[in-house]
N, C-alpha and C positions, 0 to 999 in steps of 0.2 A: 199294502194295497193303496191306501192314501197319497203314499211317497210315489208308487209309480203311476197314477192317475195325477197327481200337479207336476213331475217331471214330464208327462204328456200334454198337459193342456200349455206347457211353455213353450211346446214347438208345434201347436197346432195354428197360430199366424206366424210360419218362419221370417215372412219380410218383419215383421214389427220386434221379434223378440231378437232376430241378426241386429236390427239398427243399436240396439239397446245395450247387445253383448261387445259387439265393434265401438261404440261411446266407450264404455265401461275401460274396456281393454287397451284402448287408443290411449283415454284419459289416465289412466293408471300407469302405461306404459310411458308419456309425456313426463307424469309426474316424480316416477321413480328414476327415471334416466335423468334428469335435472338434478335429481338428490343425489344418484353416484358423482353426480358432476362433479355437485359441491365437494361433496364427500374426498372424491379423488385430490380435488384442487388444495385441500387442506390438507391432507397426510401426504401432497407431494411435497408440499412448504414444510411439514413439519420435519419428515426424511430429512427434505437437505438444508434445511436451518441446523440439525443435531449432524448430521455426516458431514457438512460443509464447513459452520459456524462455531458454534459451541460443543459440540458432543453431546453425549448426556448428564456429566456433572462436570461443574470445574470447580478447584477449589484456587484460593485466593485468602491475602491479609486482609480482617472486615476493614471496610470506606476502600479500600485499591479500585473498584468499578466505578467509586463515584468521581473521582476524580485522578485515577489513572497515576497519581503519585507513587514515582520510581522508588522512593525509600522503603514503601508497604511491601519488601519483595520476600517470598518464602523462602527460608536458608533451605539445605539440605534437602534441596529438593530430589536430588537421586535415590534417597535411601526412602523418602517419600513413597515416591511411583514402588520404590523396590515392595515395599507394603501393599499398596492400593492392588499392584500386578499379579498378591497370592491370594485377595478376594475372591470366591467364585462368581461367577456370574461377569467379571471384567474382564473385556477383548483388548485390548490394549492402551496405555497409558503416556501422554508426552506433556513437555513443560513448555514453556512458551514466556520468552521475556519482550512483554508490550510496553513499547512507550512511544508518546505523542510527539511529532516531527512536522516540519515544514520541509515539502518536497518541493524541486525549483527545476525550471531548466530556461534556457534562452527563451521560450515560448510564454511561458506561465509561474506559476505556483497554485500549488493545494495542503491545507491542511491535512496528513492521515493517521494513522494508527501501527505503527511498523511491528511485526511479528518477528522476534527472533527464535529461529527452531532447528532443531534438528530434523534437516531434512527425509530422512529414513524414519525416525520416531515419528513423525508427524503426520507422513504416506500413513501411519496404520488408523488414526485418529481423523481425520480430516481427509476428502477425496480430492481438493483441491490440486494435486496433480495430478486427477486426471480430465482436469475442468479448463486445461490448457487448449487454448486455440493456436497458439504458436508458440514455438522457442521448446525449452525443454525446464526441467524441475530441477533446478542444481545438478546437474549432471558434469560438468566441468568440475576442477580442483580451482578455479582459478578462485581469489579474493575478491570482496564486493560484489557480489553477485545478487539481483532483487530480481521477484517477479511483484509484475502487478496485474491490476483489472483493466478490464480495457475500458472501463468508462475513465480509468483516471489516464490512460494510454491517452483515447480521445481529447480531453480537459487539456493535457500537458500535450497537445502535438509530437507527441514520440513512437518510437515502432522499435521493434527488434533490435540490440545491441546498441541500444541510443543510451548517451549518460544520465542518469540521474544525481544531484547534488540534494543529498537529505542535512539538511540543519538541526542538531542533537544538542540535550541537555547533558552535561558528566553528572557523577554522583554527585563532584565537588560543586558542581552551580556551572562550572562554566559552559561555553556554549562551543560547539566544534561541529565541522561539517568532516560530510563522506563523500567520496563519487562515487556512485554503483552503477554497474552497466546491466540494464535490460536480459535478463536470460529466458526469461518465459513472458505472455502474457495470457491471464486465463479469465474465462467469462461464467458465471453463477448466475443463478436464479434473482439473485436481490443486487438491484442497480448500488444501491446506497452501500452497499460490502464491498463490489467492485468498486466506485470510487473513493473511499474510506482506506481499506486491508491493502496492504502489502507484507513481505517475505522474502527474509533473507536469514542466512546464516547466521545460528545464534554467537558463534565465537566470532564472527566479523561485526556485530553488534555490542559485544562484551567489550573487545576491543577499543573501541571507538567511546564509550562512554564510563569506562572503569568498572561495568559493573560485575558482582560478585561471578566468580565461576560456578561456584554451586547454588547460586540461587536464582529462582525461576518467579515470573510476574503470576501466571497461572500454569494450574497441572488439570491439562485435560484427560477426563476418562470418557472411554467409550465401552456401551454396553453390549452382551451378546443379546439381551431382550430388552428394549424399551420399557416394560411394563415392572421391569425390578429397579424403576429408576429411584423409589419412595426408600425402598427398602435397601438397599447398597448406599444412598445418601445420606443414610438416619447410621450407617454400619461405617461409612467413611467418618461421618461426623464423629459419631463416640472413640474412634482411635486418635482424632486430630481435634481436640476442642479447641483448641486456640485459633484455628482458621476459619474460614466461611465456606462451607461447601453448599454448592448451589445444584439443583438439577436442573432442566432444560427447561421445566415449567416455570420456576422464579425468571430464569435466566430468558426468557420470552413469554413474559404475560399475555401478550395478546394470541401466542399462541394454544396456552392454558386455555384462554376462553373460546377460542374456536374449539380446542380438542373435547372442551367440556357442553357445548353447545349446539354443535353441528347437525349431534343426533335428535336431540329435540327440534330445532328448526328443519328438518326433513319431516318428521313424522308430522309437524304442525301443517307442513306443506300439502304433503300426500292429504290428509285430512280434509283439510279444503276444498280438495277436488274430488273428491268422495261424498262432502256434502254437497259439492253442485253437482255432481253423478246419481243424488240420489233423487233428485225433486226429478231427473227423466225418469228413474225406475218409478217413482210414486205416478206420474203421467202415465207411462207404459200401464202398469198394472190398475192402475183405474178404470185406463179405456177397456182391458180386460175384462173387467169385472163388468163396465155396464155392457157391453156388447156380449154378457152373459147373462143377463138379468133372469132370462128366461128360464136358462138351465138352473140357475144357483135356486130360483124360485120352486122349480121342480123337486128339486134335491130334499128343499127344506119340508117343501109339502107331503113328500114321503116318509117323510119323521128323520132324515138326519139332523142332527142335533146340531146346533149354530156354532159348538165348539173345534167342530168339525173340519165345518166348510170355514171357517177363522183357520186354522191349522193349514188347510191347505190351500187357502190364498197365499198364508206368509211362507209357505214351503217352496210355492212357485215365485215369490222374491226373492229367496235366497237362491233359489236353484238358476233364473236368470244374472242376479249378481257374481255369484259365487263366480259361474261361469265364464262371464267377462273377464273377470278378475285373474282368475287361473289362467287364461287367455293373454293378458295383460303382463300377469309377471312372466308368464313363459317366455314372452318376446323379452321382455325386459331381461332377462336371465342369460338368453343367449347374446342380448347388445352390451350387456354391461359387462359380460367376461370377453369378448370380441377385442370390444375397445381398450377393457382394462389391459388385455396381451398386447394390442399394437400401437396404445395412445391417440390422443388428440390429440394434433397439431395445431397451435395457435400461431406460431412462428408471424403469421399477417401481424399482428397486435400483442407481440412481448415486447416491444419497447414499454409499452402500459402496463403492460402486469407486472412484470418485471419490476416496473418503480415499486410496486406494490408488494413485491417481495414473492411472487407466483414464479413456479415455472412458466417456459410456453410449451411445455409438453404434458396432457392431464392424462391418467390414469381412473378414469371413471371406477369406484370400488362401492359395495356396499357387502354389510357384515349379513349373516344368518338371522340375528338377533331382528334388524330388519322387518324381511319378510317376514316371520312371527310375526312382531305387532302388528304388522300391515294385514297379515290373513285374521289376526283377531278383529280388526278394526273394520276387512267387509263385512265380514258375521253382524258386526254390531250395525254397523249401519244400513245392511240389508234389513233388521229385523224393523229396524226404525221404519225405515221406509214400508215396508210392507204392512205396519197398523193403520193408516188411513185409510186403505183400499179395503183391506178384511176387515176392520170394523164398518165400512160401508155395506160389506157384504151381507156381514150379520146383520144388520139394520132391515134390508128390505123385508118387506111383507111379503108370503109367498101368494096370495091372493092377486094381490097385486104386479104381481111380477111375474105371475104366469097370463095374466091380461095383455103384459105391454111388452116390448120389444127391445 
């Protein structure tokens, strides 16, 4: 009976308690779609930093990341992958011979980072062929063949089929140049990759600098779940102690700290706007309660007990809150799966993001887990809100308050 007598005194001023539900749900809605934002913008960096960049583990000789010294190279690297490849849980496995170059052409120079790979091994690890804006991915037989980024495309004034002369270290120290001609030029997420990465053939690279046939700079793996990256890393590691296996988290710190933080800075957010959502519900339900004065006073003079009319003051704050709320994520529910199927387009301002290692395409997402704490969090905070108003209530005197107005 109580339940459905404060679920009616909440819609007996519709204009006052709409305003209050539309705040609530508006507010809510604002705040949660900001948070898939984030949300999205982060697991779209993390995607294609592990499918683009690193995969999810690489292994490598420990110091070879710190200073990229061609001697640190892993022998036997095929019989390697041959192991890594009957782990479960591993989608495929490629080696990758990196070493540090000066790239030249009539127009310029850039310092980069040259990938030697097998082509086809490397398609299963890395999407990079298919991040191609022109040309094609080693498709020719022909020798010397490199793709690059187009931010380094742009740096070096070159376009399709144009030469590039790469200046290399041999094993022996000495120094020797390549010409490679332009077969692809492909564009990622992170400006600093595209000017930095390029790729070419690892036996046109072997060639050029002596180095071993069978031995590889890094052996990248990629996982069929992100989430067994801890546990196939600690399983990779005890078959190979001698090397350093990394997973994506050492291997991108700052994205460790995003993937570990993201959730709490949303929920801190939504919070926020809950506690300024609630000083309206505490307004809303005060003016309720004094533009009751009279009834509540009646109530009490009858002999209901003050525990009562308390009960169902805070029933009609939740039931106003609650209301919003549910209101609020349902929009949010249907915008954040919307957008998550068809993205945002920032395309205007990816030259910015872009620096910044963002796509310019976001994927608004949020988890189940989520909505949980958020529906625990109106409960909590409707209740709040609604003690200053019911304890006002209980307070009056019914003598009193059956006098005045």
């Amino acid at each position: 009976m109580l339940i459905q007598i404060a679920w009616r005194n909440v819609w007996r001023n519709k204009t006052r308690s709409m305003v209050i539900v539309v705040a609530v749900a508006l507010g809510l809605w604002g705040g949660i779609f900001s948070d898939a934002f984030m949300q999205g913008m982060t697991e779209q960096q993390i995607y294609s930093s592990i499918h683009t960049e690193t995969g999810h583990i690489q292994l490598s000789q420990k110091g070879f990341l710190v200073n990229h010294d061609m001697q640190l190279n892993i022998r036997s690297a095929d019989s390697i992958k041959a192991v890594i490849s009957n782990i479960p849980g591993v989608s495929a496995v490629a080696s990758v011979t990196q070493l540090s170059s000066m790239a030249s052409t009539s127009s310029g120079s850039a310092g980069i980072m040259i990938n030697g790979i097998d082509p086809q091994q490397q398609s299963k690890v890395s999407d990079i062929n298919r991040q191609l804006v022109t040309g094609d991915y080693f498709k020719s037989d022909r020798a010397n063949l490199i793709v690059i980024g187009q931010q380094l495309a742009d740096k070096l004034h070159v376009k399709l089929h144009s030469r590039i002369v790469l200046t290399l270290q041999t094993t022996a120290g000495d120094i020797v140049y390549g010409a490679f001609k332009i077969a692809g030029i492909f564009h990622t997420h992170d400006s600093d990759f595209d000017k930095q990465m390029v790729f070419v053939r690892k036996n046109d690279l072997h060639a050029l600098t002596g180095f071993p046939q069978d031995a590889a700079s890094l052996v990248t793996v990629l996982l069929q779940n992100t989430d067994d990256t801890k546990k196939i890393t600690a399983t990779i590691q005890h078959k190979f102690p001698g090397l350093q296996v990394q997973g994506w988290m050492q291997l991108s710190p700052m994205l460790q700290v995003l993937s570990g933080t993201i959730t709490q800075m949303t929920i801190i957010f939504v919070a926020i706007i809950l506690i300024a959502l609630a000083f309206g519900i505490v307004n809303t339900m005060l003016m309720a309660v004094l533009d009751r004065t009279h009834e509540i006073g009646m109530l009490l003079s009858i002999g209901m007990r003050p525990s009562k009319v308390f009960t169902m003051i805070m029933l009609e704050t939740i039931f106003l809150s609650v209301t919003g709320a549910a209101l609020g994520i349902a929009i949010s529910i249907g915008t954040v799966s919307w957008f998550g199927h068809t993205g945002i387009n920032l395309s205007f301002i990816a030259e910015g993001i872009n620096a910044l290692g963002y796509s310019s395409i976001v994927y608004p997402s949020l988890g189940i887990d989520f909505y949980l704490a958020l529906s625990v969090m109106v409960v909590v905070i409707a209740l709040i809100a609604g003690l200053f108003p019911a304890r006002h209530a209980i307070r009056l005197k019914p003598a009193e308050a059956l006098r005045g107005n």
